[in-house]
N, C-alpha and C positions, 0 to 999 in steps of 0.2 A: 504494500500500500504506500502512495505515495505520501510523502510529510505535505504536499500543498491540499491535501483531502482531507487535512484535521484542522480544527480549530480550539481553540484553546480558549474557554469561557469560564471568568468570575460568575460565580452562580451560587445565588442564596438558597437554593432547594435543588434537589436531583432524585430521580424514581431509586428510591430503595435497593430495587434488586442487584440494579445496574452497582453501585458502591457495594453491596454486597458481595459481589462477582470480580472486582477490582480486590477486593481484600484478600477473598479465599486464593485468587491467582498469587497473590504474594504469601500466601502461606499464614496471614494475618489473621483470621477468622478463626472461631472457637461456634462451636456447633452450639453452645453454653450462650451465647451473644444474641441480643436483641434489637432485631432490625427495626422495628419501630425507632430506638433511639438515633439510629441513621440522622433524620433530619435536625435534629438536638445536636448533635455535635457538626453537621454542617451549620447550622446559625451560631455556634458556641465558637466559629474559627474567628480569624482575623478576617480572613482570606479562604474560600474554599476554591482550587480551579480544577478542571473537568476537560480531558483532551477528548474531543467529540470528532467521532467520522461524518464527514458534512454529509454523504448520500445515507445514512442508514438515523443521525441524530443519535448514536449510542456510544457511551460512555466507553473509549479504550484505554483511557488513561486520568490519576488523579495524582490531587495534593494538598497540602493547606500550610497553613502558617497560623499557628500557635501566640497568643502576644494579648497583651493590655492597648496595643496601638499606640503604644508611647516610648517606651524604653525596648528593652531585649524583645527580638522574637526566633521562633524555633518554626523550622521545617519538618512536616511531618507526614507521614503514611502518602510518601512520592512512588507511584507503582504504574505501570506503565503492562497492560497486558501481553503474557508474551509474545505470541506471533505478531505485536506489532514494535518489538520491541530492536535496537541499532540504529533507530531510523531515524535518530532525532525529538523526538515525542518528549522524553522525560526534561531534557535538555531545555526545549520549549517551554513546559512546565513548571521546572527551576526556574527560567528567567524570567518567566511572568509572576510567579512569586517574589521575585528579590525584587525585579521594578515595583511592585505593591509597595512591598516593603519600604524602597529608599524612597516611593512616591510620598512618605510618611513620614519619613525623617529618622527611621528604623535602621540602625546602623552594625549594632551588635545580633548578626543572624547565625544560631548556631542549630545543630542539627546532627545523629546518632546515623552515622550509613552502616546499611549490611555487609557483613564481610564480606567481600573481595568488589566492593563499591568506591573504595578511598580516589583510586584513580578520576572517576566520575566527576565527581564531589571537587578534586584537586585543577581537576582541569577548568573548571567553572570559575575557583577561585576561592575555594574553602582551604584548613590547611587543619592538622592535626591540632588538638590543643595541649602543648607538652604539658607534661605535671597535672596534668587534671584527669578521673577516671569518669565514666557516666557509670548511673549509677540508678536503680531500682528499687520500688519497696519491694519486702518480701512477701514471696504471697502463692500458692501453687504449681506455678508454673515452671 
């Protein structure tokens, strides 16, 4: 598919499933999760963006940004479905999150990549945070 057949849309709501379906492709999803809450945490982002196939209108890729709108913000659950995945899509994503961002005066953008993602992330313009670990509450998983 090509990258001029996507669009890439800030969007304050999106069908359920479709986010659902982004998640589960990244392994994110717990059969335990309640899709109802979908739309709660798309209105709880900063930022929510949605890489849409322009001929079909469905969701192949997603993102958000995490933040008060004022100080710090975090990139989060950036997943790009696979078979559309090399092509650019995620990349588009990212950068339309960080321009949100800087369009805000959001300077300090940090963000947890999956292993073997640093490169990604580095090539954008992220860089490792030395001395600092990320870190989790404890909890089942």
């Amino acid at each position: 598919m090509k990258n001029e057949k996507i669009e890439i849309k800030l969007v304050e709501t999106w069908p359920e499933k479709e986010i659902v379906n982004l998640y589960k492709s990244a392994g994110w999803w717990k059969e335990y999760y309640d899709s109802s809450k979908i739309k709660y945490m798309i209105k709880g982002s900063l930022a929510f963006a949605v890489a849409v196939e322009r001929n079909s209108n469905k969701a192949i890729g997603m993102g958000r940004i995490i933040s008060d709108g004022v100080s710090d913000a975090y990139i989060q659950d950036l997943v790009v479905l696979p078979e559309y995945r090399d092509s650019g899509i995620g990349k588009k994503l990212l950068k339309t999150l960080l321009n949100y961002c800087l369009s805000k005066k959001i300077i300090w953008i940090g963000l947890i990549a999956e292993p073997g993602q640093n490169s990604f992330y580095s090539n954008i313009g992220f860089k490792i945070l030395k001395k600092y670990t990320p870190m989790k509450f404890k909890n089942d998983d």
